[in-house]
TIRO-495747 format. One record per residue: residue number from 1; x, y, z of N, C-alpha, C in turn. Coordinates in steps of 0.05 Angstrom, whole numbers. Layout:
! TIRO-495747
    k     n.x     n.y     n.z    ca.x    ca.y    ca.z     c.x     c.y     c.z
  NUM       X       Y       Z       X       Y       Z       X       Y       Z
...
***
This chain:
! TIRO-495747
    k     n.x     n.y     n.z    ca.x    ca.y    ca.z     c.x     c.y     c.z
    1   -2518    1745   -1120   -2526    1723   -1103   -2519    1696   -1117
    2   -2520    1691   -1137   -2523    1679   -1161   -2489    1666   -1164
    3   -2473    1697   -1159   -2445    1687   -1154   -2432    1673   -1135
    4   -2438    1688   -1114   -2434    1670   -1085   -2442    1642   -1076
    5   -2467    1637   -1095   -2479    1610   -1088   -2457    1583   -1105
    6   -2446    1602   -1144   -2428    1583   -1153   -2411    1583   -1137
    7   -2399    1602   -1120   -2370    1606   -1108   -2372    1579   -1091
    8   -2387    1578   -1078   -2400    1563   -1039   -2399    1535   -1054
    9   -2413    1529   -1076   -2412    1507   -1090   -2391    1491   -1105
   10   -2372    1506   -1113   -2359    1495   -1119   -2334    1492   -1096
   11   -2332    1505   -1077   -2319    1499   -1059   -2330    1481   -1042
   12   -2350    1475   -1034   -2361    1449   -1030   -2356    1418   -1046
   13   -2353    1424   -1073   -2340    1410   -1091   -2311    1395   -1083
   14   -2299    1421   -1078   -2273    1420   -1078   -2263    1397   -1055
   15   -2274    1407   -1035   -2284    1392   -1014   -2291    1373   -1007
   16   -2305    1369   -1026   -2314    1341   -1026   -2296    1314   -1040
   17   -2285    1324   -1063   -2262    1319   -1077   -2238    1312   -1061
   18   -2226    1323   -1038   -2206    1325   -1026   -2211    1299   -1006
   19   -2234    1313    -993   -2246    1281    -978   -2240    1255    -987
   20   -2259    1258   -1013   -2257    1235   -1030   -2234    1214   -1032
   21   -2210    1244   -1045   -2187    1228   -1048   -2170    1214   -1019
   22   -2180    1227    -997   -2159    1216    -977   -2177    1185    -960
   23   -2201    1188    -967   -2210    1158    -958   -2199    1142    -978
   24   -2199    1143   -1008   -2181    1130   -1026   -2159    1117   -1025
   25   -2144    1144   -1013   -2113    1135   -1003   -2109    1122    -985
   26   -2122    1122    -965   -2124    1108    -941   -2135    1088    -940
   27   -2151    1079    -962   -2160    1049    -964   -2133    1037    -981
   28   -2123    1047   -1000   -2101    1028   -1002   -2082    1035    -996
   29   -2077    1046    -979   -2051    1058    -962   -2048    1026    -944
   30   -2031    1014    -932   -2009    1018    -952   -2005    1015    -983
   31   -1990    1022    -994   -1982    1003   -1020   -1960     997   -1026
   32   -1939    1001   -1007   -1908     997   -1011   -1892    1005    -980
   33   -1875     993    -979   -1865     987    -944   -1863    1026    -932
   34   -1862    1018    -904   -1871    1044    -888   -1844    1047    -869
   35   -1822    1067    -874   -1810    1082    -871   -1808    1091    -837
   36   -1792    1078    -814   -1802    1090    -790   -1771    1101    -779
   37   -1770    1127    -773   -1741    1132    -773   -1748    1134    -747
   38   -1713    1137    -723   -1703    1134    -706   -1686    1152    -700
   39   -1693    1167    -681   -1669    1190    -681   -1648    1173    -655
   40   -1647    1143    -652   -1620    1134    -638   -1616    1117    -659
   41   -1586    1102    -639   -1581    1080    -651   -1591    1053    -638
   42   -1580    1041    -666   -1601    1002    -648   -1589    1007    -618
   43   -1618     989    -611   -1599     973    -582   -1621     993    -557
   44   -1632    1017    -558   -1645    1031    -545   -1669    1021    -534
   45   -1681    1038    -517   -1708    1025    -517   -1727    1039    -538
   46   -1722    1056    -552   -1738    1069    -578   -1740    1047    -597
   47   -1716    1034    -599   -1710    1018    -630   -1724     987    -617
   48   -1716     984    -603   -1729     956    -593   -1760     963    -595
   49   -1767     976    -580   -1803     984    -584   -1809     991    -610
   50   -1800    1002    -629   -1799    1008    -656   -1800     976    -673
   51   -1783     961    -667   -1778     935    -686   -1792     912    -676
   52   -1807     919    -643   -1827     898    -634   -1853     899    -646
   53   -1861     929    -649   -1882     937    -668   -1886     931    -701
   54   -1862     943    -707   -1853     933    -736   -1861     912    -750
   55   -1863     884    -738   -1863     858    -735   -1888     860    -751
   56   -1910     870    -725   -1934     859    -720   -1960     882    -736
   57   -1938     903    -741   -1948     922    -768   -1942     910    -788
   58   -1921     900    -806   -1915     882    -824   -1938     863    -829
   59   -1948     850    -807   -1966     818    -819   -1989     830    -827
   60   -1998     859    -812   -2021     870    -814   -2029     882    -846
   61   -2008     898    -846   -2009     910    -876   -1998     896    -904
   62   -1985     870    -896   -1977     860    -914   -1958     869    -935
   63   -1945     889    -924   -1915     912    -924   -1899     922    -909
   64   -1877     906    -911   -1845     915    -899   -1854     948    -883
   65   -1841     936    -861   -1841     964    -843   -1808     972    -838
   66   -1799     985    -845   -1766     994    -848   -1760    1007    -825
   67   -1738    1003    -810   -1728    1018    -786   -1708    1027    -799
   68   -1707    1048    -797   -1684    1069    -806   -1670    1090    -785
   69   -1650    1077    -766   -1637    1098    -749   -1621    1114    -760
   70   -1631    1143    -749   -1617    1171    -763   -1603    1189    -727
   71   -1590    1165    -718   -1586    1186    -694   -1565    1213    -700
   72   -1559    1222    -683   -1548    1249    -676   -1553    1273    -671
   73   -1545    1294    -664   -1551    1322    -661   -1576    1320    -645
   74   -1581    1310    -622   -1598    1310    -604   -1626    1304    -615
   75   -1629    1281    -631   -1655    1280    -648   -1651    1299    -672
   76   -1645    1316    -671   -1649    1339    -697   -1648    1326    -713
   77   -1627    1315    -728   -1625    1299    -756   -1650    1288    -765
   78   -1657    1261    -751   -1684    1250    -753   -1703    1259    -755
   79   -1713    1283    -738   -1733    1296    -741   -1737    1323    -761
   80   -1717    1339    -771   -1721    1347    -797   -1721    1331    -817
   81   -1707    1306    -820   -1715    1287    -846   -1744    1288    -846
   82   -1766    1272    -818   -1788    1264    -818   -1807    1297    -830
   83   -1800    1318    -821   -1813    1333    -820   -1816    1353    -849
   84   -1792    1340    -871   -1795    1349    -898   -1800    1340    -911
   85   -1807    1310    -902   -1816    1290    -921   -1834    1298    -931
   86   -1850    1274    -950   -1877    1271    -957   -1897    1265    -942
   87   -1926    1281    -937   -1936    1275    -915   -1958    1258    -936
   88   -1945    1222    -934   -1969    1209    -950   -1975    1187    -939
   89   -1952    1184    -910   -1961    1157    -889   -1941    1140    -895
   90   -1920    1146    -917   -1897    1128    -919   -1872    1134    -899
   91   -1870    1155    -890   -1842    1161    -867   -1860    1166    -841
   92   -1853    1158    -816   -1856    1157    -793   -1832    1168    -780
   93   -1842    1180    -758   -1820    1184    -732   -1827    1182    -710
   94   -1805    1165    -702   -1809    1154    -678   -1800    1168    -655
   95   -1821    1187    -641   -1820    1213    -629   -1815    1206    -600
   96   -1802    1229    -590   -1789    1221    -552   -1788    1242    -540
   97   -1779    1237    -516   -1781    1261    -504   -1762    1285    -503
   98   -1735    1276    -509   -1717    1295    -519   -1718    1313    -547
   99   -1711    1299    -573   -1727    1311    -585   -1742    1329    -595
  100   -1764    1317    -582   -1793    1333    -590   -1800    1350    -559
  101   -1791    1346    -539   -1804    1362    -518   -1786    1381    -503
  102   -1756    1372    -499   -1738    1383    -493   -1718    1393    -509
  103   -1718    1391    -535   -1697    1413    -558   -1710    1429    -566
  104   -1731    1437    -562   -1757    1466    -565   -1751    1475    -542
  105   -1742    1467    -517   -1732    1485    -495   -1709    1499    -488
  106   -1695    1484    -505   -1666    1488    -500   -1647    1498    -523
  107   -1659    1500    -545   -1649    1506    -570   -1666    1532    -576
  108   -1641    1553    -585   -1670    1580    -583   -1674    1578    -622
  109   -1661    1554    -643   -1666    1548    -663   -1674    1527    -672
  110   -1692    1514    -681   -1689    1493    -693   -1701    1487    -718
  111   -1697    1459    -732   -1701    1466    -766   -1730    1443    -769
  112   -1739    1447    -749   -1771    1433    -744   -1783    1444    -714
  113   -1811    1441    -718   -1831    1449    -691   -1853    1434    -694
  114   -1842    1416    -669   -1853    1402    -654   -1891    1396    -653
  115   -1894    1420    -663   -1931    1420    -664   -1936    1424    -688
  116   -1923    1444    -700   -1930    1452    -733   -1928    1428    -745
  117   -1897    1418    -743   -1887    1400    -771   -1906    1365    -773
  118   -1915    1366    -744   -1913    1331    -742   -1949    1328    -738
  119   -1965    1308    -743   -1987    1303    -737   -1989    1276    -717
  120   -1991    1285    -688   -1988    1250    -675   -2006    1240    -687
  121   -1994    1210    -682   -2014    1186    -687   -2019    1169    -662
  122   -1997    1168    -640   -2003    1150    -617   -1975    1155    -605
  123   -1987    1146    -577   -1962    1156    -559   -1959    1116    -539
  124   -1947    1114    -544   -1936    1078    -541   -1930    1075    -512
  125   -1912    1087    -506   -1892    1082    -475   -1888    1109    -463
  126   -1885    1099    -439   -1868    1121    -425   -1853    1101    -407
  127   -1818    1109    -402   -1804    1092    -396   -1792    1111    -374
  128   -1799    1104    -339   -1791    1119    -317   -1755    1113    -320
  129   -1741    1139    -307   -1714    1133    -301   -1718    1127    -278
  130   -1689    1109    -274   -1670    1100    -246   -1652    1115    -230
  131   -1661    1131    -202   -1637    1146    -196   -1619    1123    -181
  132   -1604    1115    -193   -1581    1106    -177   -1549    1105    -162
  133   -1540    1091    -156   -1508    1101    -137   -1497    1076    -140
  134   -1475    1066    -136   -1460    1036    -127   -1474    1026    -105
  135   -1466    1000    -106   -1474     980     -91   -1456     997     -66
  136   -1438    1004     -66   -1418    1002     -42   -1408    1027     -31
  137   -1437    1043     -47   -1435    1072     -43   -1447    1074      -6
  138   -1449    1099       2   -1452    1100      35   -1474    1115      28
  139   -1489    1125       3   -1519    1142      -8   -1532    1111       0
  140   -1552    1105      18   -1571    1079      21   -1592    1094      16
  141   -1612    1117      10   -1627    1127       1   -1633    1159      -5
  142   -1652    1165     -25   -1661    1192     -36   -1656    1206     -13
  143   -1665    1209       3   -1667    1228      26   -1643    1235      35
  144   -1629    1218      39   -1595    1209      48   -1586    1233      31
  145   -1589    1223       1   -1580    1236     -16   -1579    1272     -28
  146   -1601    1267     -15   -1612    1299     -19   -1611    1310       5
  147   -1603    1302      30   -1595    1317      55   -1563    1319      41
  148   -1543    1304      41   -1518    1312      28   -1515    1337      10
  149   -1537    1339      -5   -1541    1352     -23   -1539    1383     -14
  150   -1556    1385       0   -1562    1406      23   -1537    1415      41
  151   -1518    1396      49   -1495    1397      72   -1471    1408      56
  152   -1477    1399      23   -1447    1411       5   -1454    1417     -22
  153   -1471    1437     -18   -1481    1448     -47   -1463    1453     -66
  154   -1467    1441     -90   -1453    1434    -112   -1432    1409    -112
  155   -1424    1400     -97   -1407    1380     -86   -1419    1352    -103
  156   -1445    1346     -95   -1461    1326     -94   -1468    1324    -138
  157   -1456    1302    -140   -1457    1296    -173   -1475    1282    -181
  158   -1490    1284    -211   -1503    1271    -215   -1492    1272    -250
  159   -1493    1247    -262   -1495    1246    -297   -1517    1243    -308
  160   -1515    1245    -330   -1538    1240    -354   -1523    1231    -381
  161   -1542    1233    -393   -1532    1216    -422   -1526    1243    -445
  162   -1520    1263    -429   -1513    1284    -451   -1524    1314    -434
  163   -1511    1335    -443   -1534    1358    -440   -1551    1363    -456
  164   -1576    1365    -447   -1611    1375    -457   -1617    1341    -453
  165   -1597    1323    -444   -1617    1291    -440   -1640    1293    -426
  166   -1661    1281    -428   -1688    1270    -407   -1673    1270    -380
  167   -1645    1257    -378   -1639    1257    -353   -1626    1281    -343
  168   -1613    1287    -352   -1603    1322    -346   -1624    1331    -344
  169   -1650    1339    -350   -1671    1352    -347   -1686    1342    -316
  170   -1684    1319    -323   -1701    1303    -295   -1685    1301    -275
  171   -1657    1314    -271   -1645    1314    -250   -1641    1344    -243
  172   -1649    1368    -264   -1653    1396    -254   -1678    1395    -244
  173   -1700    1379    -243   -1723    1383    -242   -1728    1376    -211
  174   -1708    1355    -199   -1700    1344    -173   -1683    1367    -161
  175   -1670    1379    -176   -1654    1395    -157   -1675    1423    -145
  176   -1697    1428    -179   -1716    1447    -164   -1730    1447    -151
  177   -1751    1420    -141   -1760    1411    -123   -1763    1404     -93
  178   -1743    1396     -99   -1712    1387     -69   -1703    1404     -60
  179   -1696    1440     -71   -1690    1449     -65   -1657    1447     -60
  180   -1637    1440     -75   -1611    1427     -72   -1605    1447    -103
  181   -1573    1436    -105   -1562    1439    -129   -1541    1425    -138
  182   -1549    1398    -141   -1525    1374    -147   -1511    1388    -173
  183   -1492    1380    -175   -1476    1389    -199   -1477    1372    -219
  184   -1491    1377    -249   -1495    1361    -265   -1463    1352    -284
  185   -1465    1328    -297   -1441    1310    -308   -1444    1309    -336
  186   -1441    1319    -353   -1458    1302    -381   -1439    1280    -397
  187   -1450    1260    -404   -1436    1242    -416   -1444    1239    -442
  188   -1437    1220    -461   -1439    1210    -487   -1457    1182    -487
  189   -1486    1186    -470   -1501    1159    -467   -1499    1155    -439
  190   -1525    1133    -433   -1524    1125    -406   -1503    1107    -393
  191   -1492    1088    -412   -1476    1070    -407   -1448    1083    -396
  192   -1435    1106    -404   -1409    1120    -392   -1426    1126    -365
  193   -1434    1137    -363   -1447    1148    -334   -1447    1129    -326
  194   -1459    1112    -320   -1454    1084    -303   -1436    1079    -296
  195   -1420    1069    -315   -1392    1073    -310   -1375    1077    -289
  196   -1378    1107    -298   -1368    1122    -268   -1384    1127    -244
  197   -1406    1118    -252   -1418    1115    -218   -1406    1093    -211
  198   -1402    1071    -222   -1392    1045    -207   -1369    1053    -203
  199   -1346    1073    -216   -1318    1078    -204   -1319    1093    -181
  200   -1349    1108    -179   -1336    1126    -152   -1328    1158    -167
  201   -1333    1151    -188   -1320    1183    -198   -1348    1209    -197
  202   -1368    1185    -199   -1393    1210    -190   -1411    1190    -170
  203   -1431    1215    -160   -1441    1200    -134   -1477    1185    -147
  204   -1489    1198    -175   -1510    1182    -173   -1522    1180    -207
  205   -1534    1175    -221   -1538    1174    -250   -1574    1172    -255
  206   -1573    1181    -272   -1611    1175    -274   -1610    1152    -307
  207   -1612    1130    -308   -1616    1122    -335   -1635    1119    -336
  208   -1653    1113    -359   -1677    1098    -366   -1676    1069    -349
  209   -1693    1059    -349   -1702    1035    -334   -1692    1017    -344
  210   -1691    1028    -377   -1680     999    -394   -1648     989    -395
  211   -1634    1017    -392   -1604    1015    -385   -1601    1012    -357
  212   -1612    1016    -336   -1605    1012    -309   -1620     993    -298
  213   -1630     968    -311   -1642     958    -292   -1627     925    -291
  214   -1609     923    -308   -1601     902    -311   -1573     901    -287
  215   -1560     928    -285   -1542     931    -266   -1555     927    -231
  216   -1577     939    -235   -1594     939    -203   -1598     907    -198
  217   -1613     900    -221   -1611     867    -218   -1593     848    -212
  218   -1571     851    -214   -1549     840    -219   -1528     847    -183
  219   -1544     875    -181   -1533     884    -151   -1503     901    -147
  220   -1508     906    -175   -1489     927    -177   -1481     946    -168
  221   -1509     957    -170   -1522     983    -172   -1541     975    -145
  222   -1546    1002    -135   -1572     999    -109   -1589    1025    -135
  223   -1615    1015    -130   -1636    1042    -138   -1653    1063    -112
  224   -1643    1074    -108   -1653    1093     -96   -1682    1106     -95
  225   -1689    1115    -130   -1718    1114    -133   -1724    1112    -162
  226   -1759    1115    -171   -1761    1113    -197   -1775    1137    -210
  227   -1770    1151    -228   -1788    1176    -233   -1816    1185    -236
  228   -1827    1162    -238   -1850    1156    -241   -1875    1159    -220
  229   -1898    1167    -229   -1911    1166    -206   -1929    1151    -194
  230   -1918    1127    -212   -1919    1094    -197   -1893    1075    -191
  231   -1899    1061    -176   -1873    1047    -175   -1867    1028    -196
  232   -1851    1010    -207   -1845     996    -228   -1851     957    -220
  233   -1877     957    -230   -1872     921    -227   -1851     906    -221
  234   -1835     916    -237   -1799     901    -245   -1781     914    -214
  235   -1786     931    -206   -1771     942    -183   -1791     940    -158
  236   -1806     930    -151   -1834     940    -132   -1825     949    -102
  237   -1797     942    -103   -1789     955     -73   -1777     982     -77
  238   -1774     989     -93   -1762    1017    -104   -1779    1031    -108
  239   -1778    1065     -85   -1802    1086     -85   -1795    1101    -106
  240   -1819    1112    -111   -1815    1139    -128   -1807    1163    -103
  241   -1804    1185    -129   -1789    1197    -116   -1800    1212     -93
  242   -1833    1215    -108   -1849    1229     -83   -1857    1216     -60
  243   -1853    1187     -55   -1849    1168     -36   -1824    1172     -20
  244   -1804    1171     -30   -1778    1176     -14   -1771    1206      -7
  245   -1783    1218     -12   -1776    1253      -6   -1803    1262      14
  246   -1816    1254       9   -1851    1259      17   -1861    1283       6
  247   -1851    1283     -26   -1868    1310     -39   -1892    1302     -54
  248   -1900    1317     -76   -1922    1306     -90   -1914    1321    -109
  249   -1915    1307    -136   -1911    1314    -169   -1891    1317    -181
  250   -1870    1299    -162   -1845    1300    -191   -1857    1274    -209
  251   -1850    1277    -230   -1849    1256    -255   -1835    1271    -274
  252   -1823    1252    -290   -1789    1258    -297   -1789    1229    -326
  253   -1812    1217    -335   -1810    1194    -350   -1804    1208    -391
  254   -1784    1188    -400   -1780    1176    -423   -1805    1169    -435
  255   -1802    1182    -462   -1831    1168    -474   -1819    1169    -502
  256   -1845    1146    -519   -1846    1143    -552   -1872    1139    -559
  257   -1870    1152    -574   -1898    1158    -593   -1889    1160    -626
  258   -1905    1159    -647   -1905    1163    -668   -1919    1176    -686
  259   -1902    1193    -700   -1915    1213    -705   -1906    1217    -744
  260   -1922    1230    -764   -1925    1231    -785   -1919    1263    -802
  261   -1909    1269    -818   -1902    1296    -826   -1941    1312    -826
  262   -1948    1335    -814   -1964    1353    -823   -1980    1355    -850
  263   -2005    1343    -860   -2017    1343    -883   -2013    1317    -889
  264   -2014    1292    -869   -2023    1268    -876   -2041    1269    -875
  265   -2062    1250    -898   -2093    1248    -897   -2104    1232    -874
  266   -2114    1256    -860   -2132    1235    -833   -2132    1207    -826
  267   -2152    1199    -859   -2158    1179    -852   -2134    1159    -850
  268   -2108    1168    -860   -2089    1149    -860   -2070    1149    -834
  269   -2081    1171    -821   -2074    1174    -794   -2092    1156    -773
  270   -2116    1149    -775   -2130    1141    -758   -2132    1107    -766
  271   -2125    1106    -795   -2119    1067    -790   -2098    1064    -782
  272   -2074    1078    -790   -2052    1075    -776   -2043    1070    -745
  273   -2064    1094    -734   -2067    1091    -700   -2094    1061    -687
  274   -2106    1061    -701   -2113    1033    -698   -2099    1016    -700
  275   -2083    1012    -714   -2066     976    -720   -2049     978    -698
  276   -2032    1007    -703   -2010    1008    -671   -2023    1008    -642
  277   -2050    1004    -640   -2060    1004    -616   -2064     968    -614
  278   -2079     954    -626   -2076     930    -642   -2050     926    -636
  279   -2028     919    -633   -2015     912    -637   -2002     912    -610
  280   -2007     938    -594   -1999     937    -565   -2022     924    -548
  281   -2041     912    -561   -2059     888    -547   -2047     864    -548
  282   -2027     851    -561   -2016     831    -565   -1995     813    -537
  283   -2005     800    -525   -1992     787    -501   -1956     797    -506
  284   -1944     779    -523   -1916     783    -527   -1908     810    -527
  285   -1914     824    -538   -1906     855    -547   -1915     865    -504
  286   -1939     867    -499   -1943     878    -475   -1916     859    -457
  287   -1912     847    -466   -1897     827    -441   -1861     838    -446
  288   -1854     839    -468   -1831     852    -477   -1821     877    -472
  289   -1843     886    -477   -1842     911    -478   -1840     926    -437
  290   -1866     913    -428   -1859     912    -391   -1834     899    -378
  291   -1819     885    -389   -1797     877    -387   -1769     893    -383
  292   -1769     910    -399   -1756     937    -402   -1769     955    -384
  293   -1781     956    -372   -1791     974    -356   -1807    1001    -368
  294   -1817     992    -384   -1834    1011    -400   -1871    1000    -387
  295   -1882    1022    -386   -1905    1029    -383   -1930    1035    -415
  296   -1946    1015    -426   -1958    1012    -441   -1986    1033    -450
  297   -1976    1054    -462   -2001    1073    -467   -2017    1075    -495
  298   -2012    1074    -508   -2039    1081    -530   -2054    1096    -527
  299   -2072    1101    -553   -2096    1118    -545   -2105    1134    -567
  300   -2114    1152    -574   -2124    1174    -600   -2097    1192    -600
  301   -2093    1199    -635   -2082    1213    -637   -2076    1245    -621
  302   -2110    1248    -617   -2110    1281    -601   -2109    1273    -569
  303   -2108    1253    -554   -2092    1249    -531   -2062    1252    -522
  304   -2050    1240    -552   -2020    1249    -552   -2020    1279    -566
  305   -2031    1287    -567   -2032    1317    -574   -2031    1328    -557
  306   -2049    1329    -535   -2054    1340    -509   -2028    1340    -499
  307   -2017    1309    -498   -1996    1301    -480   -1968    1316    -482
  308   -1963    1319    -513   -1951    1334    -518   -1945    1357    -514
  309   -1962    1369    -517   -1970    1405    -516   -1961    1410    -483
  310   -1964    1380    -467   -1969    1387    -434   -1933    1385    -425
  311   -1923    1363    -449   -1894    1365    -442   -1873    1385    -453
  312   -1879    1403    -471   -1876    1416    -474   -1873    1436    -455
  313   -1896    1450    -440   -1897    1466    -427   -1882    1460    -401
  314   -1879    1434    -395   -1874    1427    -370   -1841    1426    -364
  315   -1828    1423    -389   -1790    1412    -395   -1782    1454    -403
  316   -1807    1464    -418   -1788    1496    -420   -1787    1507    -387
  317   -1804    1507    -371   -1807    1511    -349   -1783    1505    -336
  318   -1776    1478    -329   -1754    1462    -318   -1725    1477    -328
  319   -1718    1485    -360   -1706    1489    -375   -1693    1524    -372
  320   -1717    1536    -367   -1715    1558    -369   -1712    1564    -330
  321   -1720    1552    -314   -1701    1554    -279   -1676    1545    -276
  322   -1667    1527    -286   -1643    1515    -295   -1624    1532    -312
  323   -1641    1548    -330   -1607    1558    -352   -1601    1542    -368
  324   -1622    1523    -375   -1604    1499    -403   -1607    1515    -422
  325   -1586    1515    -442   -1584    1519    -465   -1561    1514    -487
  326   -1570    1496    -507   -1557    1488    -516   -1544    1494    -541
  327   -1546    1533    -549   -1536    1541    -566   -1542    1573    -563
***
C-alpha cells in the first residue's frame, strides 16, 4: 500500500512539475519572434489576413511575427514543416480548407494528419466563393445554369484553381445537389480560370470572393451566386446558392484558422488565442478584412476543433461521390 501511495505521489509530482513548467513558458512566451507559415504565395487572401494580424500581434507581444510562405504541393509542404516542428509556440500554420480538410480526402497518403499533428488555436475567416460567367455570357442566372446543365450533361464547364481546390470540391458538391454533372476544368490558380471564362473558353468559375470580386465590380463578370449561407454585404444583390436553386444546405466557404504543432503547452495556446481574438476586435482589421469578402469568426480553440472535425467529414463525403483523387 505503502508502494502505490509513493508511486500516486510522485506522479502527482510529476504533474505538477509539468504544469508548473508550461504556465512558466507561457508567461514568457513570447521570447523571440513567432514563425507563421503559409502554405500560398503573397497576394492571397491567407497572406493578407496572416500579415493584417501579424501587425497587431507584433505591438502586442513586443516580437516580430514572421510570415513565411511555403506554398506548393497542395499545402503539403507547409504543413509537414508546421507539423515537425517544435511544439513551443514559435511556428504557426496558417490552416485552410484545402490543406487541412480536403487533402485528407483526396490523398489516400499524407506526411501529416490533420487532427493528430496540429492543436487549433482559432479559426479567423471563412471566405464564401463566387459562381460566376462573363458579362456577355447568355447564363443570366444559377438556375439558367443548372437547367443547361441538365439539357447537355457534361457539356456545361466549370474551373477551379487546381484539382482537390475548395473550388473543384464546391463545384462537385453543386453538381451533387443539383443533380447535374458539369464537367470540371482545373487550372494553376483562380486568376487563369477567369481568364477563360472571360474568353468564352469555359462557361462558369467559382473563385474566392477575394479574387472574383474585383472583376464583378468592375462588370466584367456577372455573379450568379455566393456559397455561403448568407449573402455577402459587398454583393447584397447576389443569392446564395440555396436562394437561387430553392434548396437548403449547400455551403461551399474558404476558411483560415491557426493552428500550432501537437504538444504545445496549453497555456501558450490559450494566450495565444486570446490576443488573435483581440486583434480581430480591432475596427481596421474587421473593416479590411470584410472588404475582401471574408466573414469574421473567432472563438475557443475547441470550437475550431469541432469545426474542423465537421469539415472534415463533410469534403470526404463530397470527395468520395465525386471520385477525387489525387494519387
Amino acid at each position: 500500500m505503502h508502494r502505490y501511495l509513493r508511486q500516486a505521489s510522485a506522479a502527482l509530482l510529476c504533474l505538477a512539475a509539468i504544469s508548473g513548467w508550461q504556465h512558466a513558458a507561457a508567461k514568457d512566451w513570447p521570447a523571440q519572434p513567432v514563425r507563421v507559415v503559409l502554405p500560398y504565395p503573397p497576394g492571397g487572401a491567407s497572406d493578407v489576413t496572416a500579415r493584417l494580424l501579424s501587425a497587431k500581434l507584433s505591438q502586442a507581444w513586443g516580437e516580430s511575427v514572421v510570415i513565411e510562405n511555403r506554398p506548393g504541393a497542395n499545402g503539403i509542404i507547409a504543413s509537414e514543416l508546421v507539423a515537425k516542428s517544435a511544439a513551443d509556440g514559435y511556428t504557426v500554420l496558417m490552416a485552410n480548407l484545402g490543406p487541412n480538410a480536403i487533402n485528407p480526402a483526396v490523398y489516400s497518403k499524407l506526411p501529416y494528419d490533420s487532427v493528430k499533428d496540429f492543436a487549433p488555436v482559432i479559426l479567423v475567416t471563412t471566405v464564401p466563393l463566387i459562381i460566376v460567367t462573363a458579362a456577355n455570357s447568355p447564363i443570366k442566372d444559377l438556375r439558367q445554369l443548372i437547367a443547361m446543365a441538365k439539357d447537355k450533361p457534361g457539356e456545361i464547364t466549370f474551373g477551379s484553381a487546381g484539382n482537390g481546390a475548395s473550388n473543384h470540391l464546391a463545384g462537385e458538391l453543386l453538381n451533387t445537389m443539383a443533380g447535374v454533372k458539369m464537367a470540371h476544368v482545373p487550372y494553376k490558380g483562380d486568376a487563369p480560370s477567369l481568364t477563360d471564362v472571360l474568353g468564352g473558353q469555359i462557361h462558369v468559375a467559382l473563385p474566392t470572393a477575394l479574387a472574383g470580386m474585383p472583376q464583378v465590380k468592375s462588370g466584367k463578370l456577372r455573379a450568379l451566386a455566393v456559397t455561403s449561407k448568407k449573402r455577402l454585404p459587398s454583393l447584397p444583390d447576389v443569392p446564395t446558392v440555396d436562394e437561387a436553386l430553392g434548396i437548403n444546405g449547400y455551403e461551399a466557404v474558404s476558411w483560415g484558422g491557426f493552428m500550432v504543432p501537437t504538444g504545445t503547452p496549453p497555456a501558450i495556446i490559450t494566450k495565444m488565442n486570446a490576443e488573435f481574438n483581440k486583434a480581430l476586435q480591432y475596427q481596421d482589421i474587421r473593416e479590411k478584412l470584410r472588404a475582401q469578402g471574408a466573414e469574421i469568426v473567432g472563438g475557443t480553440p475547441e470550437s475550431f476543433d469541432a469545426f474542423l472535425r465537421a469539415e472534415l467529414a463533410k469534403w470526404k463525403k463530397v470527395a468520395d461521390s465525386a471520385k477525387v483523387r489525387l494519387d
